[in-house]
DSSP file (Angstrom, degrees, kcal/mol; ACC not computed):
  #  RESIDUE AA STRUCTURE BP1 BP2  ACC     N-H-->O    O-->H-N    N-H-->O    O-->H-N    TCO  KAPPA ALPHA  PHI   PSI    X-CA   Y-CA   Z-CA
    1    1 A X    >>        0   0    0      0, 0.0     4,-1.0     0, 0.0     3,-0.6   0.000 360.0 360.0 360.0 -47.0   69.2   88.7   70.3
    2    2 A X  H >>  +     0   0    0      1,-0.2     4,-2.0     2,-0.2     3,-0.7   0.882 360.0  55.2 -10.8 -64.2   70.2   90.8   67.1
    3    3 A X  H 34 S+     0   0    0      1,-0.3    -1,-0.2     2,-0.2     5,-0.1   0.803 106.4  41.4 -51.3 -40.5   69.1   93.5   68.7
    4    4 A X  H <> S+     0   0    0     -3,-0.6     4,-0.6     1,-0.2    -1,-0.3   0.416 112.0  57.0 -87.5   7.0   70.9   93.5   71.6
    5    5 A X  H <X S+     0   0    0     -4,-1.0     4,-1.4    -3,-0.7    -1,-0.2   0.640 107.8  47.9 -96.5 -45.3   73.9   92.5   69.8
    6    6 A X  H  X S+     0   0    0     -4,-2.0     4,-0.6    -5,-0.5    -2,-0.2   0.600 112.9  49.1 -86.7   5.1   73.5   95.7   67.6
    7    7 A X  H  > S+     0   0    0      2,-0.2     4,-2.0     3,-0.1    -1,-0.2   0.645 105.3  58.5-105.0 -20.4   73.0   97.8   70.8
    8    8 A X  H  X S+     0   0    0     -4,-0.6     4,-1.9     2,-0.2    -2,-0.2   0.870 107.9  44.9 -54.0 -44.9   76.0   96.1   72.1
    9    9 A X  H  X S+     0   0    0     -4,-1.4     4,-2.4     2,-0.2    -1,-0.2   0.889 115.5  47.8 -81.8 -32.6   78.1   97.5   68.9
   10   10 A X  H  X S+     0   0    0     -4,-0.6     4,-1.8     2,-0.2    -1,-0.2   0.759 110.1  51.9 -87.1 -17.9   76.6  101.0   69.3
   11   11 A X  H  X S+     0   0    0     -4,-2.0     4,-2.2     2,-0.2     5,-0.2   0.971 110.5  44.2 -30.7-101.0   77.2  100.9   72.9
   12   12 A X  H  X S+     0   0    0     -4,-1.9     4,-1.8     1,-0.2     5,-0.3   0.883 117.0  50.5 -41.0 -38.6   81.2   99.9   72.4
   13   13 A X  H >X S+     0   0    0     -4,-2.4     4,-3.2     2,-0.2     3,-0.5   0.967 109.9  47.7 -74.0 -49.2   81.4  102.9   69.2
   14   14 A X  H 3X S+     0   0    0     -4,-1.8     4,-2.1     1,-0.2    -2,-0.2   0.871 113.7  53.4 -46.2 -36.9   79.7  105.9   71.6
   15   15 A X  H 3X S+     0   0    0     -4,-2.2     4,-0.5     2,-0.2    36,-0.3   0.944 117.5  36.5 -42.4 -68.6   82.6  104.4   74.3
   16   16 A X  H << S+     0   0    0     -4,-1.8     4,-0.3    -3,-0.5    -2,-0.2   0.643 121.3  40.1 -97.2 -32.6   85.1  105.0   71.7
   17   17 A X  H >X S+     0   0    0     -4,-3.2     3,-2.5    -5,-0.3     4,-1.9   0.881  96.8  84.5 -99.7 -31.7   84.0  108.1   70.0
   18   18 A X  H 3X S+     0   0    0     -4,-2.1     4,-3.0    -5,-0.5     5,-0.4   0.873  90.5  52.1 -18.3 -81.3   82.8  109.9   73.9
   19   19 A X  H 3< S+     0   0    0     -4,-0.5    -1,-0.2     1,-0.2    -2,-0.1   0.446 104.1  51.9 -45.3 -17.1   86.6  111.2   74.6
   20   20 A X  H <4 S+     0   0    0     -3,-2.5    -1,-0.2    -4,-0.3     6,-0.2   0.753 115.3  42.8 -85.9 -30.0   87.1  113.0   71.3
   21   21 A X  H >< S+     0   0    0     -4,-1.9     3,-0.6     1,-0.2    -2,-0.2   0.984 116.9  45.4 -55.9 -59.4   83.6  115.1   71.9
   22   22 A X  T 3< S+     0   0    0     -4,-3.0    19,-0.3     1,-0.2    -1,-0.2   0.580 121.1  42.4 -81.7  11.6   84.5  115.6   75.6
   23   23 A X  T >   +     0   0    0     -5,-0.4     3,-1.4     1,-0.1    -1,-0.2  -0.032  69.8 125.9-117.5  40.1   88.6  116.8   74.2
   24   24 A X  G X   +     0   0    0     -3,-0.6     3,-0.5     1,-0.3    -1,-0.1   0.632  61.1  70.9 -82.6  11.9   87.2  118.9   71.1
   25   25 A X  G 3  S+     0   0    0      1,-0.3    -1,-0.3    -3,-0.1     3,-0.2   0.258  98.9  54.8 -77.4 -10.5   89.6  122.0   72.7
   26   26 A X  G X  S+     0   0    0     -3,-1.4     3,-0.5    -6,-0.2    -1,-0.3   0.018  70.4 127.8-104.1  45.9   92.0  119.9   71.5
   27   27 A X  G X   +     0   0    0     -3,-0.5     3,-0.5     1,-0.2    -1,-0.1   0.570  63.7  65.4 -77.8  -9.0   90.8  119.5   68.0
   28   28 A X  G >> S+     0   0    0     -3,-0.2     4,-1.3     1,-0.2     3,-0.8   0.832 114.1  37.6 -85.6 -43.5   94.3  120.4   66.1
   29   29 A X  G <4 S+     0   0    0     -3,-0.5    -1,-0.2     1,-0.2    -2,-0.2  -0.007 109.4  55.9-123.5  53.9   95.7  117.2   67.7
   30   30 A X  G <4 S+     0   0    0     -3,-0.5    -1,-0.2    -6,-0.1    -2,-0.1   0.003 113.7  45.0-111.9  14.7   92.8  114.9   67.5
   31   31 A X  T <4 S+     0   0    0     -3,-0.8    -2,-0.2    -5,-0.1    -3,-0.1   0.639 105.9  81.6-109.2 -34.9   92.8  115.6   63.9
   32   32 A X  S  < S-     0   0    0     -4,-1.3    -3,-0.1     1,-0.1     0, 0.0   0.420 108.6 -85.8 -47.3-171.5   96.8  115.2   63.7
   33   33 A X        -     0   0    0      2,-0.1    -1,-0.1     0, 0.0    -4,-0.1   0.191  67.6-124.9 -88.9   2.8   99.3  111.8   63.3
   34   34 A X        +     0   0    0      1,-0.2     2,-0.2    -6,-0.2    -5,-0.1   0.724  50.9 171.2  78.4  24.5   98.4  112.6   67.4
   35   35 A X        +     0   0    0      2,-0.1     2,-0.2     0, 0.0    -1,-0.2  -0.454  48.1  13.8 -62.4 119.4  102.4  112.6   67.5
   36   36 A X  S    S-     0   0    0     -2,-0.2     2,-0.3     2,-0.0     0, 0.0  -0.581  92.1 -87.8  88.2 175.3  103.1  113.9   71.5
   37   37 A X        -     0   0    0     -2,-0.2     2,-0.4     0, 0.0    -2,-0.1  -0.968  30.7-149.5-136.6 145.0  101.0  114.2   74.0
   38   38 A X        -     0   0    0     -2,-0.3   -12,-0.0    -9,-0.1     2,-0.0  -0.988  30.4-106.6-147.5 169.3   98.3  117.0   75.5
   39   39 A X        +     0   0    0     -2,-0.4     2,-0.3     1,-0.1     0, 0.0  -0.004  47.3 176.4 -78.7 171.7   97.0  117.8   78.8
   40   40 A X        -     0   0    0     -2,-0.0     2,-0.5     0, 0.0     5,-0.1  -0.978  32.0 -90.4-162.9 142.9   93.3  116.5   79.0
   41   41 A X    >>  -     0   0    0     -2,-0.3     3,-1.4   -19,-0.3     4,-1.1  -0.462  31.1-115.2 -72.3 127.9   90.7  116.5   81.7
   42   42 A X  H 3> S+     0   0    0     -2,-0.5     4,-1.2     1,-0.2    -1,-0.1   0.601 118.0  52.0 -17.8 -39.2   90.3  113.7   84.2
   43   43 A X  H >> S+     0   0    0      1,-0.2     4,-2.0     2,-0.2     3,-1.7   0.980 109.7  53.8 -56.4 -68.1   86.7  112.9   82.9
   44   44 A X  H <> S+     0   0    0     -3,-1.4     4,-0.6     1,-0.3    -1,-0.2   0.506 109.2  42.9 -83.4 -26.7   88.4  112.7   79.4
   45   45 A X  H 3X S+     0   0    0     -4,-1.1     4,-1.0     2,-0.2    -1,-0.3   0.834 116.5  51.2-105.7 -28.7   91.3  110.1   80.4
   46   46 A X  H XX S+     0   0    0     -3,-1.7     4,-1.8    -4,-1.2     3,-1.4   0.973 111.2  46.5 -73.6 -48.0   88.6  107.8   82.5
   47   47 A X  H 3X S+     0   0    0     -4,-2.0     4,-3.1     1,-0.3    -1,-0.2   0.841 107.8  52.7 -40.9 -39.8   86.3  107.8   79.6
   48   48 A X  H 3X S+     0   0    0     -4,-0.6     4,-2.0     2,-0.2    -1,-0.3   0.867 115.6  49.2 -77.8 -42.3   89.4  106.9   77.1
   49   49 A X  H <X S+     0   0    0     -3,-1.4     4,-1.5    -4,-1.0    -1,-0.2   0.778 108.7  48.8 -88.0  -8.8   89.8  103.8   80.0
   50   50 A X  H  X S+     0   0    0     -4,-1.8     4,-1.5     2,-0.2    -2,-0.2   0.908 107.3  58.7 -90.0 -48.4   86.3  102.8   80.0
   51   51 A X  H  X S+     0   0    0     -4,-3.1     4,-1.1   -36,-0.3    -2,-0.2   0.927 108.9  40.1 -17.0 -75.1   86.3  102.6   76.3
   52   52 A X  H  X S+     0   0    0     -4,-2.0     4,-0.7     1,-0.2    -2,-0.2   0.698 105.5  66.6 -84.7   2.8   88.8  100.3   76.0
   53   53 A X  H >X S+     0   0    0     -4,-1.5     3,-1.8     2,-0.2     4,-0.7   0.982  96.9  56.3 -31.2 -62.5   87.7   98.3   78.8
   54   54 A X  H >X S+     0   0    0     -4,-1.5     3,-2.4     1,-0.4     4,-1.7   0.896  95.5  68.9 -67.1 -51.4   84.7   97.5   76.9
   55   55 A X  H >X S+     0   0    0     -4,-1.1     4,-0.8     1,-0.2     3,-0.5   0.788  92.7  60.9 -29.5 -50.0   87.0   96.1   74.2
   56   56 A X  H << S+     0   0    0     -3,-1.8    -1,-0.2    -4,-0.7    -2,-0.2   0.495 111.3  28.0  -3.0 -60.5   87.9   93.6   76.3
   57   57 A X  H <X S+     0   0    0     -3,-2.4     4,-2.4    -4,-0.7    -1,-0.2   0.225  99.7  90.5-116.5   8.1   84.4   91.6   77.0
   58   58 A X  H <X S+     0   0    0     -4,-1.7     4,-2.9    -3,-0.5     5,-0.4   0.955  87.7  41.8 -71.7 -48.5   83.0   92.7   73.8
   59   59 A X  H  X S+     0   0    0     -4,-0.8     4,-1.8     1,-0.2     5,-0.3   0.958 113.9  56.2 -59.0 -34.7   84.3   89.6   71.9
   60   60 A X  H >> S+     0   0    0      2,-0.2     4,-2.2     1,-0.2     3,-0.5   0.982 113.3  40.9 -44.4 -72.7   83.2   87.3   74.9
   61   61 A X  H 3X S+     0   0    0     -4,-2.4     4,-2.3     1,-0.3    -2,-0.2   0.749 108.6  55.6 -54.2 -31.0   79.8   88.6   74.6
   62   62 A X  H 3X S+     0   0    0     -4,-2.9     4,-2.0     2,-0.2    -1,-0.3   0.864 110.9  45.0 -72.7 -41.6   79.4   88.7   71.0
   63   63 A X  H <X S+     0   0    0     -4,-1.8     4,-3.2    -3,-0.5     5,-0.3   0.852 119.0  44.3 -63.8 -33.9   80.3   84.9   70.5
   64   64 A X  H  < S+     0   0    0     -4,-2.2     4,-0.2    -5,-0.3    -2,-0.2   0.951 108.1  51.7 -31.3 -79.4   78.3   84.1   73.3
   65   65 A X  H  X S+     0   0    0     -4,-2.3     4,-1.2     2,-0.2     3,-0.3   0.762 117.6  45.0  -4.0 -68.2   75.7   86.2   72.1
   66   66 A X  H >X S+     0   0    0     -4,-2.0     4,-3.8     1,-0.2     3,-0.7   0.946 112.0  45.8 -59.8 -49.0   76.1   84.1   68.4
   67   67 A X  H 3X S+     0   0    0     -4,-3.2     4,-0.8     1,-0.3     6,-0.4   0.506 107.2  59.0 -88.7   7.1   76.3   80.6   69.5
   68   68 A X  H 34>S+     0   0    0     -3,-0.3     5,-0.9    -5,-0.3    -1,-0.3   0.889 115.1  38.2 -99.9 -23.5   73.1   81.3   71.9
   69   69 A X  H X<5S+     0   0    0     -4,-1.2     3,-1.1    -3,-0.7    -2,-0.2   0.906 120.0  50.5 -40.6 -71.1   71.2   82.3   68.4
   70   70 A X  H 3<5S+     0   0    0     -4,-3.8    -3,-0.2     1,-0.3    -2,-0.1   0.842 120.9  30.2 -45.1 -44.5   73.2   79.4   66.8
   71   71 A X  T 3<5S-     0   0    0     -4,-0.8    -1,-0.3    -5,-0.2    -2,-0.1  -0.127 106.4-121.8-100.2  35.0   72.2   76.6   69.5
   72   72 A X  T < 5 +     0   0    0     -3,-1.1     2,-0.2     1,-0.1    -3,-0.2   0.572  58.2 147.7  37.7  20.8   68.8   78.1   70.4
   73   73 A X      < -     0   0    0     -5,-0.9     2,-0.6    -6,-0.4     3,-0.3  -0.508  54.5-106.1 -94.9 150.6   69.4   78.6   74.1
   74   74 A X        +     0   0    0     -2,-0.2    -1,-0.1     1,-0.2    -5,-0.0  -0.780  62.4 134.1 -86.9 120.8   67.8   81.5   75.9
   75   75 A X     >  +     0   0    0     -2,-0.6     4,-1.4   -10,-0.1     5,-0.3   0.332  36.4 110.0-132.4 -32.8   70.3   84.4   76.8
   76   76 A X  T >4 S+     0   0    0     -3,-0.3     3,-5.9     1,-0.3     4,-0.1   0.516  83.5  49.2 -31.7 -76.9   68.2   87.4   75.7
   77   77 A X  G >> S+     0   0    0      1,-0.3     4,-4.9     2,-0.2     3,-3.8   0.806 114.6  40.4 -60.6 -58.4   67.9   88.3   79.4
   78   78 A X  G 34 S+     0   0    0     -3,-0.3    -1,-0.3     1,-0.3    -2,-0.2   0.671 111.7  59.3 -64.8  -4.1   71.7   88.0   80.5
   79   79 A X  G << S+     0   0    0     -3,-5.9    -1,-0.3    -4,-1.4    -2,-0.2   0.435 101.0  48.5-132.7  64.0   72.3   89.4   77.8
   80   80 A X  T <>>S+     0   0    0     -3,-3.8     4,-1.8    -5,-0.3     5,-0.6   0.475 112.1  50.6 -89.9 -44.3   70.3   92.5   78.5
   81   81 A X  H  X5S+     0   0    0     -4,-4.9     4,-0.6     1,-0.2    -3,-0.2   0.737 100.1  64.5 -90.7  13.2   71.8   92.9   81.9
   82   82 A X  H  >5S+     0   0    0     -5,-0.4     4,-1.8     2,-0.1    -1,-0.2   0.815 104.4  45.0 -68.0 -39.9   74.9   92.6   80.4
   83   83 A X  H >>5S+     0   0    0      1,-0.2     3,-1.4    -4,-0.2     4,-1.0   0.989 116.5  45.1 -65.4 -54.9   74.3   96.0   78.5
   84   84 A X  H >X5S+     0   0    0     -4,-1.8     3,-1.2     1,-0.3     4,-1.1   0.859 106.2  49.1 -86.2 -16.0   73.2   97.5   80.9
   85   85 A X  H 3<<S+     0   0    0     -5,-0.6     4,-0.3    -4,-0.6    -1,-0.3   0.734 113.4  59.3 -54.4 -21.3   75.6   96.7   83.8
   86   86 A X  H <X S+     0   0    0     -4,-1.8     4,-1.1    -3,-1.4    -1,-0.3   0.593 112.9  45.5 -79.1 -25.9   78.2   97.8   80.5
   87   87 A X  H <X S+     0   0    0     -3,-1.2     4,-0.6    -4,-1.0    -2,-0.2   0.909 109.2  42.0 -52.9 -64.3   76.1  101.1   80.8
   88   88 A X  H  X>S+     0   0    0     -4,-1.1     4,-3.5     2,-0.2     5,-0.9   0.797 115.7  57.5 -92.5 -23.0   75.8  102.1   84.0
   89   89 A X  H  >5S+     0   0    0     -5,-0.5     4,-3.6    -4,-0.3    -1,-0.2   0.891 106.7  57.4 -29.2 -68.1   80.0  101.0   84.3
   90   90 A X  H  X5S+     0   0    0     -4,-1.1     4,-1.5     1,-0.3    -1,-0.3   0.577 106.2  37.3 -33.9 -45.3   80.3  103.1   82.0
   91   91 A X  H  X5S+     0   0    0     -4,-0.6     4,-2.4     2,-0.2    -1,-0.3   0.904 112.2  60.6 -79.2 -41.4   78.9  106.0   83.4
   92   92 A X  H  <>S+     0   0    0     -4,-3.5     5,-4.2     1,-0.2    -2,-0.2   0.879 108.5  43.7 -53.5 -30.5   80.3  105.2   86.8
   93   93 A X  H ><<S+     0   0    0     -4,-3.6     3,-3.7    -5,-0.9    -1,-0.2   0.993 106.8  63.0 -52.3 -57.6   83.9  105.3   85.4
   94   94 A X  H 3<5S+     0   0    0     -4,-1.5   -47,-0.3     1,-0.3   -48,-0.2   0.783 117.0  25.3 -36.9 -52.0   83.1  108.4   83.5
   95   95 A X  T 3<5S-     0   0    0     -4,-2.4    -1,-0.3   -49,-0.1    -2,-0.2  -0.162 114.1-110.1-119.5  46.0   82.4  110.5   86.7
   96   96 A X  T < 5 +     0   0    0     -3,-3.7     2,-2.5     1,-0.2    -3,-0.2   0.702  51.1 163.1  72.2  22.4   84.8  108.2   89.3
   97   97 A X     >< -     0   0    0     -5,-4.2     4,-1.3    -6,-0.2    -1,-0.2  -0.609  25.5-162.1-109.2 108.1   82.4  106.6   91.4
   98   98 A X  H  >  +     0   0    0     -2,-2.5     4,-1.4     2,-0.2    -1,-0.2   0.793  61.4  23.8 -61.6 -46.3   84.9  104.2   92.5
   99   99 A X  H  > S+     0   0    0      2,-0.2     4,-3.8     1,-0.2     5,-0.2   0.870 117.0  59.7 -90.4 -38.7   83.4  100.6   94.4
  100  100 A X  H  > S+     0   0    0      1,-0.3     4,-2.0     2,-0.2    -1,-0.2   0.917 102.2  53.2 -80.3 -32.8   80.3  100.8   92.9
  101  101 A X  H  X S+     0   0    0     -4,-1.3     4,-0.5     2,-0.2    -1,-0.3   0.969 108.9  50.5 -57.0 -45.1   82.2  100.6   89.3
  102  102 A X  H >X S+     0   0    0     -4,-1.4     4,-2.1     2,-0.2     3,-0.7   0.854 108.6  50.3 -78.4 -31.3   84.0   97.5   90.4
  103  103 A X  H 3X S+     0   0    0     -4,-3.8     4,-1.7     1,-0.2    -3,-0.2   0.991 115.9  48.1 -62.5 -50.5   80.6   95.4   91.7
  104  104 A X  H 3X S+     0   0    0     -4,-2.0     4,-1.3     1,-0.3    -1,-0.2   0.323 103.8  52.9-115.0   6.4   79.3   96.3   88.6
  105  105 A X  H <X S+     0   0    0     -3,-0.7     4,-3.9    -4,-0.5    -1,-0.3   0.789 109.0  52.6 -71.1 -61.6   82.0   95.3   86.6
  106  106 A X  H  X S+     0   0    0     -4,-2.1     4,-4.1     2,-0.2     5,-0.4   0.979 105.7  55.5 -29.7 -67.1   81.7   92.0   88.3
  107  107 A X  H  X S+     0   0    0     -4,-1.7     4,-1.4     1,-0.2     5,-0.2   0.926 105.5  51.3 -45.3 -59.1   77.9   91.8   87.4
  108  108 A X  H >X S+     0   0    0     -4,-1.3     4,-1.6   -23,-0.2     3,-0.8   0.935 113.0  44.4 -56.3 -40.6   78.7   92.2   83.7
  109  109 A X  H 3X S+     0   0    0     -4,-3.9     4,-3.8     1,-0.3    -1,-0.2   0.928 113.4  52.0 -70.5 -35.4   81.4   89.2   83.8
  110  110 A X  H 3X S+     0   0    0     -4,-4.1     4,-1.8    -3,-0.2    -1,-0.3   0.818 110.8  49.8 -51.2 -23.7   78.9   86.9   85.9
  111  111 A X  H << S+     0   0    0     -4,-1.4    -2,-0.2    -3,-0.8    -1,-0.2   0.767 107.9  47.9 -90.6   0.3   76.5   87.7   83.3
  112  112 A X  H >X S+     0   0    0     -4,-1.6     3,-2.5    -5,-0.2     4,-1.5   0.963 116.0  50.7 -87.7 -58.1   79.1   86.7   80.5
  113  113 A X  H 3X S+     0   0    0     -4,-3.8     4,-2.3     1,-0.3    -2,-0.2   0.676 108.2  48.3 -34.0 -35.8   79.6   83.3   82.7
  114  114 A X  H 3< S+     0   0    0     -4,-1.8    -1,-0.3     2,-0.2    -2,-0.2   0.522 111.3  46.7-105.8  -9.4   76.3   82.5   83.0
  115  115 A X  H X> S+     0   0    0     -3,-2.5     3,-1.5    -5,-0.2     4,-0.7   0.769 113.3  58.4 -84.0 -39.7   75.5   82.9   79.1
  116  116 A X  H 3X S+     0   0    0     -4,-1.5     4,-0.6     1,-0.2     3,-0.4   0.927 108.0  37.3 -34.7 -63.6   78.6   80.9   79.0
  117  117 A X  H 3< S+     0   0    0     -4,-2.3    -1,-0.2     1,-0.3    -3,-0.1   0.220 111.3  61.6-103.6  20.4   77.3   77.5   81.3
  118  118 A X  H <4 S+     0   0    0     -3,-1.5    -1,-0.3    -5,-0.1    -2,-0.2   0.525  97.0  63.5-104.0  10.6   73.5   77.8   79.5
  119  119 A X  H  <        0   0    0     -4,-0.7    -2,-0.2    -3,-0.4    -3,-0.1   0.978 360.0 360.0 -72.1 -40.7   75.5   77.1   76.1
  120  120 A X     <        0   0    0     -4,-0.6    -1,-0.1     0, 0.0    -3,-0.1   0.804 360.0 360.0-121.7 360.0   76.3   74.0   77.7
């Protein structure tokens, strides 16, 4: 469960760090007090929302994630398909592929639910 817990964290920074790589033509004001605003590419502003999505269920998952370690209960597998259903979200956002992002948003939150009711 470590593991996936530390793939979980490297997950959520590549999320966060994605949108400056795919805005580096803006590099004068991603370096700046970021004071203002510039134009950006579509990709670039869904990545930035898929990012902080992920903020969101990260704290879910990670206590979850702890007290299934702490209490011995078996999660490993939900929460494996939680990373990746946080994956492929991820990508779907990236490049707009609209319904199939929201079932799979769903999947990740059943899978936080269902780590949720083996805690108890």
């Amino acid at each position: 469960m470590i593991t996936l817990i530390l793939l979980a964290l490297v997950l959520t920074l590549i999320q966060l760090m994605t949108p400056a790589f795919l805005n580096s033509k803006n590099l004068e004001f991603l370096i700046s007090n970021r004071e203002g605003s510039v134009e950006e590419a579509p990709i670039v502003g869904r990545t930035r929302r898929a990012g902080s999505n992920i903020l969101e269920t990260l704290p879910a998952f990670l206590a979850l994630a702890i007290l299934s370690m702490m209490l011995e209960v078996e999660n490993y597998n939900l929460a494996m398909f939680w990373i990746g259903s946080r994956v492929i979200y991820y990508f779907s956002y990236m490049f707009g592929v609209l319904y199939l992002r929201t079932i799979i948003w769903f999947v990740s939150i059943v899978c936080l639910a269902m780590m949720g009711i083996a805690l108890i």
